[in-house]
DSSP file (Angstrom, degrees, kcal/mol; ACC not computed):
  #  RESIDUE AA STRUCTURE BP1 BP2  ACC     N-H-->O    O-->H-N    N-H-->O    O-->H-N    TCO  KAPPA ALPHA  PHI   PSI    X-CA   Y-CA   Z-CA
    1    1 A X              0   0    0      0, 0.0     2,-1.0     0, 0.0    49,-0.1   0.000 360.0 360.0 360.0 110.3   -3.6  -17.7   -6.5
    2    2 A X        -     0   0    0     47,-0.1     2,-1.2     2,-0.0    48,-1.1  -0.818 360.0-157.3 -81.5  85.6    0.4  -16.8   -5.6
    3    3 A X        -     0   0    0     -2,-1.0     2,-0.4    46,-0.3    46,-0.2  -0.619  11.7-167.8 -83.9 102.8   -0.1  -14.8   -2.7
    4    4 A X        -     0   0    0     -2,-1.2    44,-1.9    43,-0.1     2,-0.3  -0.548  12.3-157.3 -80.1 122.3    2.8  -12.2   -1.8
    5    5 A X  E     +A   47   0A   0     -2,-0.4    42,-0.2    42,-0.2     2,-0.2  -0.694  31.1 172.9 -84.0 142.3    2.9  -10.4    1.5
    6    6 A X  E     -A   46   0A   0     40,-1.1    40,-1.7    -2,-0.3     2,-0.2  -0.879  30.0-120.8-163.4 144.7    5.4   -6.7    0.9
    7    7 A X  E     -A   45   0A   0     38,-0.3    65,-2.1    -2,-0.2     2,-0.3  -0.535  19.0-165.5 -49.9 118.5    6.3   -3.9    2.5
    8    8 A X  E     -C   71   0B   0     36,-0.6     2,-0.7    63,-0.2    36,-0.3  -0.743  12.1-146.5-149.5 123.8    5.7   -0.3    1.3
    9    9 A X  E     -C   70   0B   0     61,-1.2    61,-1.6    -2,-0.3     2,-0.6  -0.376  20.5-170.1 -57.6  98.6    7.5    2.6    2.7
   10   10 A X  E     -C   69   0B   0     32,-1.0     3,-0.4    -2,-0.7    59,-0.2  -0.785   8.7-171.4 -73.3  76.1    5.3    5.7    2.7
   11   11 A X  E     +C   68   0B   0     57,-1.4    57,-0.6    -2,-0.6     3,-0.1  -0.156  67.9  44.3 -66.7 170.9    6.3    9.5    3.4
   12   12 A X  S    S+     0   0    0      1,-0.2     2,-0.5    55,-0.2    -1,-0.2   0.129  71.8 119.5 110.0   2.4    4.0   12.0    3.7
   13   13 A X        +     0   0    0     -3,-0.4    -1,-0.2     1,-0.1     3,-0.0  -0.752  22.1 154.3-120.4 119.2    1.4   10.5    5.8
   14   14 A X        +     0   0    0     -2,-0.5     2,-0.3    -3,-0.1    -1,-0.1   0.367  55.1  50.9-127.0  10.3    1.1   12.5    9.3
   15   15 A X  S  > S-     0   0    0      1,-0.1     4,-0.5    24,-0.1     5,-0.0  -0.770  80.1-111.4-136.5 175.8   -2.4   11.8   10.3
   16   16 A X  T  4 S+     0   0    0     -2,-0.3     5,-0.3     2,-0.2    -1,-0.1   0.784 123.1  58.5 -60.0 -45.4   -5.3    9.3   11.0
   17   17 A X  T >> S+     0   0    0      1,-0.2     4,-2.8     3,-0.2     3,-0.9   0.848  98.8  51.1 -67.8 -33.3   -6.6   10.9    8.1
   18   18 A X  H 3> S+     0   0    0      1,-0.3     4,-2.0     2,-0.2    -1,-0.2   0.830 111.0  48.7 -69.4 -22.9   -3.5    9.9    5.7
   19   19 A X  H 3< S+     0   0    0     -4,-0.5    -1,-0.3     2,-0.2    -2,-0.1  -0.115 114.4  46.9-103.3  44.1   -3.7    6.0    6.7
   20   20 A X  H X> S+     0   0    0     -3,-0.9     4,-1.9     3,-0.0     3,-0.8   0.152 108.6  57.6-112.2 -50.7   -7.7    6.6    5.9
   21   21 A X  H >X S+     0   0    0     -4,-2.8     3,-2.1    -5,-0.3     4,-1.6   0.968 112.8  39.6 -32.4 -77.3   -6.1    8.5    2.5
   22   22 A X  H 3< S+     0   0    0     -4,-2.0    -1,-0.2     2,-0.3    40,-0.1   0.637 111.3  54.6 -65.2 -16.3   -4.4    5.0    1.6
   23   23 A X  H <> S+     0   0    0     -3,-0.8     4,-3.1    -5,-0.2     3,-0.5   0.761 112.6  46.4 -64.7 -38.2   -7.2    2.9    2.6
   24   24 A X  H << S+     0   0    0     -3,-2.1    -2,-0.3    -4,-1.9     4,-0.2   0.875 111.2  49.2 -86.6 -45.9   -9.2    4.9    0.3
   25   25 A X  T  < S+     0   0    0     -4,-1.6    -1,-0.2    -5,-0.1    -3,-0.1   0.255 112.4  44.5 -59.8 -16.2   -6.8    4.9   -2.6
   26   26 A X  T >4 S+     0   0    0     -3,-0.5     3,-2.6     2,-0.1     2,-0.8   0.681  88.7  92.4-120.3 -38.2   -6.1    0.9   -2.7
   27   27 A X  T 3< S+     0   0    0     -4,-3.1    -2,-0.1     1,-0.3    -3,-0.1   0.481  83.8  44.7 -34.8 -20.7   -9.6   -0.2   -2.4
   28   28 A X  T 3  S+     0   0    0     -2,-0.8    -1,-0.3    -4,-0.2    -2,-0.1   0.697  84.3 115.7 -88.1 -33.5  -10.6   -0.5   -5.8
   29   29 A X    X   -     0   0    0     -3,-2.6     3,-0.9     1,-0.1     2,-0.4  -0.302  64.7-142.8 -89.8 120.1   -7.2   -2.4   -6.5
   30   30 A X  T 3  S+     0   0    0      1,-0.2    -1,-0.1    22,-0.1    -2,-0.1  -0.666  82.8  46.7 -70.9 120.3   -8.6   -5.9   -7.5
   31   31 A X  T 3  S+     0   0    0      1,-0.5    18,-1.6    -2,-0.4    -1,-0.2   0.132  78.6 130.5 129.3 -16.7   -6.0   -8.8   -6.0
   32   32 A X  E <   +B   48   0A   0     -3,-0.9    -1,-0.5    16,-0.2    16,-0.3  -0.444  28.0 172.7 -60.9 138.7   -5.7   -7.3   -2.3
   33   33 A X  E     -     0   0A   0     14,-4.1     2,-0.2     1,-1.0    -1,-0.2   0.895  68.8 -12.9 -92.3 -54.4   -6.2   -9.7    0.5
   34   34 A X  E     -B   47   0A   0     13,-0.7    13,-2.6     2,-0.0    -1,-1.0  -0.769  50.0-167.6-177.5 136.6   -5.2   -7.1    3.5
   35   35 A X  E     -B   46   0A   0     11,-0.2     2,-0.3    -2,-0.2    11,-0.2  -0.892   5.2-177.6-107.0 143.4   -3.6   -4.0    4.0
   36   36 A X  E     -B   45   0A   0      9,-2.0     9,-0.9    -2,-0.2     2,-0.4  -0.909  12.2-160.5-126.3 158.7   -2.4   -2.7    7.3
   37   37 A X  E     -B   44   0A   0     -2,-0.3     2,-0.7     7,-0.2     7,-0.3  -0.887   3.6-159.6-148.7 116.1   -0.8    1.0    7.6
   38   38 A X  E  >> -B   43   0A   0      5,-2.0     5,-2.0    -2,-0.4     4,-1.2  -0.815  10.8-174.3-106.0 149.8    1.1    2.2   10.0
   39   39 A X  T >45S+     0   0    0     -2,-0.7     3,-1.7     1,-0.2     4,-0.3   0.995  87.7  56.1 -85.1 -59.5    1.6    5.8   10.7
   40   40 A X  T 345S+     0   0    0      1,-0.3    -1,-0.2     2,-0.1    -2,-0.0   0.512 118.9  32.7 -61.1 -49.9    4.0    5.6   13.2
   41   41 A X  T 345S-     0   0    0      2,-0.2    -1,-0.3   -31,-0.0    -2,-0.2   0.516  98.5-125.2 -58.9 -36.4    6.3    3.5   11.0
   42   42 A X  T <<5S+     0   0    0     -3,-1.7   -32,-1.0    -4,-1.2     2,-0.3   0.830  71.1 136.2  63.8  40.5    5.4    5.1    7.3
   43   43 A X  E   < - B   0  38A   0     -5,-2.0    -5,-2.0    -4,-0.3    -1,-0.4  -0.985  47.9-169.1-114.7 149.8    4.7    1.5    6.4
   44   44 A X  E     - B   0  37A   0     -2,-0.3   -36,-0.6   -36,-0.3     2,-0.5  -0.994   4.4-167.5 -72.1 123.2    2.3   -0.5    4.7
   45   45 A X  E     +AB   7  36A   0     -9,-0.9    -9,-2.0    -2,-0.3     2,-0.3  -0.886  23.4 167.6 -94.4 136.8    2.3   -4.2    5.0
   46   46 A X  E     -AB   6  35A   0    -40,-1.7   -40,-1.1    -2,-0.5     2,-0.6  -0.941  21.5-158.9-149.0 138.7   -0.1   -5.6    2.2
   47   47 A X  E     +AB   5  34A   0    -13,-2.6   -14,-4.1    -2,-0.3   -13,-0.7  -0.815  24.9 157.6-115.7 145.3   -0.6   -9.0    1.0
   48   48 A X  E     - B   0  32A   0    -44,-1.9     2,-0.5    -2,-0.6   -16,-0.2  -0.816  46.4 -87.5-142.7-178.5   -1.9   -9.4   -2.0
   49   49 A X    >>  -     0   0    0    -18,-1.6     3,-2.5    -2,-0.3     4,-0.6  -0.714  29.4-153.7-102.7  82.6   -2.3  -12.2   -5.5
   50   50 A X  T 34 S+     0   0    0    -48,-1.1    -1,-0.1    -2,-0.5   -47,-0.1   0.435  84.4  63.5 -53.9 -27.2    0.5  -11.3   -7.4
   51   51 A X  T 34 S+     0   0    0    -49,-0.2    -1,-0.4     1,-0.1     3,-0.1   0.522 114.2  37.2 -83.3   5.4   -1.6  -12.7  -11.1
   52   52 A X  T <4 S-     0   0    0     -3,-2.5     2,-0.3     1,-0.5    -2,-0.2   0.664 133.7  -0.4-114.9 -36.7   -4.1  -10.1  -10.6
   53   53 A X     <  -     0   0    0     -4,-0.6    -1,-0.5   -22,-0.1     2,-0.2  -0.765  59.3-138.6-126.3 168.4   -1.9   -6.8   -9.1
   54   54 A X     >  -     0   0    0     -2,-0.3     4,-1.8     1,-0.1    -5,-0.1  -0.754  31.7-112.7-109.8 171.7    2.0   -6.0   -8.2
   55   55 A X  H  > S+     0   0    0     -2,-0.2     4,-0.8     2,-0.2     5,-0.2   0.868 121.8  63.0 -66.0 -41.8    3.5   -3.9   -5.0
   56   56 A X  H >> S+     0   0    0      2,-0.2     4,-2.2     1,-0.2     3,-1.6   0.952 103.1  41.0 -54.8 -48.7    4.4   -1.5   -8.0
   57   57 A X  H >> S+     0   0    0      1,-0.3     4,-1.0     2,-0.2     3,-0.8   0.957 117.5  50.3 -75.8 -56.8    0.8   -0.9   -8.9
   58   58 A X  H 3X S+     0   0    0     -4,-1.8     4,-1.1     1,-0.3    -1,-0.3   0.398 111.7  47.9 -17.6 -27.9   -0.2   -0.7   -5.2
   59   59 A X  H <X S+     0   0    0     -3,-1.6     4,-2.8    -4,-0.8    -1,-0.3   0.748 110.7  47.3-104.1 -30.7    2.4    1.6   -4.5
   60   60 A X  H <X S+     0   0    0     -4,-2.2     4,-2.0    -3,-0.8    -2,-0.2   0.730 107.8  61.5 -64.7 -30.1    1.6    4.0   -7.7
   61   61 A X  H >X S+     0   0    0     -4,-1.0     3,-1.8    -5,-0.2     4,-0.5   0.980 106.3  43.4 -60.8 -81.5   -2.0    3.8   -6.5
   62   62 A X  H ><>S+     0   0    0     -4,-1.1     3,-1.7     1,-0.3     5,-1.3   0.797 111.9  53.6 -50.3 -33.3   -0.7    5.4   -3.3
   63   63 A X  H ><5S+     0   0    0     -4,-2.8     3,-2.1     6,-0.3    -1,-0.3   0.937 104.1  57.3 -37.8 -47.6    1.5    8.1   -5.2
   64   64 A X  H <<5S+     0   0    0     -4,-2.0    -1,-0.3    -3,-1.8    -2,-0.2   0.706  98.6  54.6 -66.7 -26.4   -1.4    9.0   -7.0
   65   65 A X  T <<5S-     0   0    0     -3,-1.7    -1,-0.3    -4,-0.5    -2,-0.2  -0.089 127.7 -94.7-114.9  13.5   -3.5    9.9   -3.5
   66   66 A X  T < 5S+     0   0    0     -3,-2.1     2,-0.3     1,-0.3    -2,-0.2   0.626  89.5 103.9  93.0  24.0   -0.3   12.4   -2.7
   67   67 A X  S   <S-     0   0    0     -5,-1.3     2,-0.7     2,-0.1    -1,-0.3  -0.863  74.8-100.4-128.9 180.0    2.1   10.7   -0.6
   68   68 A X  E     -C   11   0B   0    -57,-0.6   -57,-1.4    -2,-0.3     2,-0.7  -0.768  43.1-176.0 -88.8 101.4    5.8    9.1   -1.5
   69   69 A X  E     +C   10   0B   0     -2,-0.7     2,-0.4   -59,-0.2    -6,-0.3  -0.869  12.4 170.9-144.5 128.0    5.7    5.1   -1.9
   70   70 A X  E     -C    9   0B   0    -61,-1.6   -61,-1.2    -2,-0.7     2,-0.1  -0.857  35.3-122.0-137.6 118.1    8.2    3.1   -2.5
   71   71 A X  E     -C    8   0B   0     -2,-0.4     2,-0.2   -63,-0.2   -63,-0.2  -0.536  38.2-134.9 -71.6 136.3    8.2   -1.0   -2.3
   72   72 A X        -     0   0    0    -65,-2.1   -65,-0.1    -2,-0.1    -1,-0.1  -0.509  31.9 -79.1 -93.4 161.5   10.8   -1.7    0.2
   73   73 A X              0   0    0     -2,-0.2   -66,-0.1     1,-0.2    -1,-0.1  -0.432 360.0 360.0 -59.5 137.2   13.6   -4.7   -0.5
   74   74 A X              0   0    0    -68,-0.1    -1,-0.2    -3,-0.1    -2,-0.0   0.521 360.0 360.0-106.3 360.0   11.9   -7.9    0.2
């Protein structure tokens, strides 16, 4: 297992209910260790096992659940 910890910048998200949105939207993604989301920031920190998922696919996940998310420079 290569686990990589990244950053991924998220607009849109104004509520308790958006960082519940982006819980709800990566759970199924197999390879996650931990996600954390802060609203305050429009970050997600998520570490994950880089042979099963990417930050790309993690971040398309969140696109897909309506908000703008973009892997930040690591």
């Amino acid at each position: 297992m290569a686990s990589q910890t990244r950053i991924i910048k998220i607009d849109g998200m104004t509520c308790g209910g958006c960082v519940a949105s982006v819980h709800t939207a990566t759970d199924s993604i197999d390879g996650i260790d931990t996600i954390s989301v802060d609203l305050a920031d429009n970050l997600a920190t998520v570490t994950f096992d880089d042979s099963k998922t990417s930050a790309e696919a993690i971040a398309s996940a969140i696109d897909e659940a309506g908000f703008d998310a973009t892997v930040a420079n690591s």
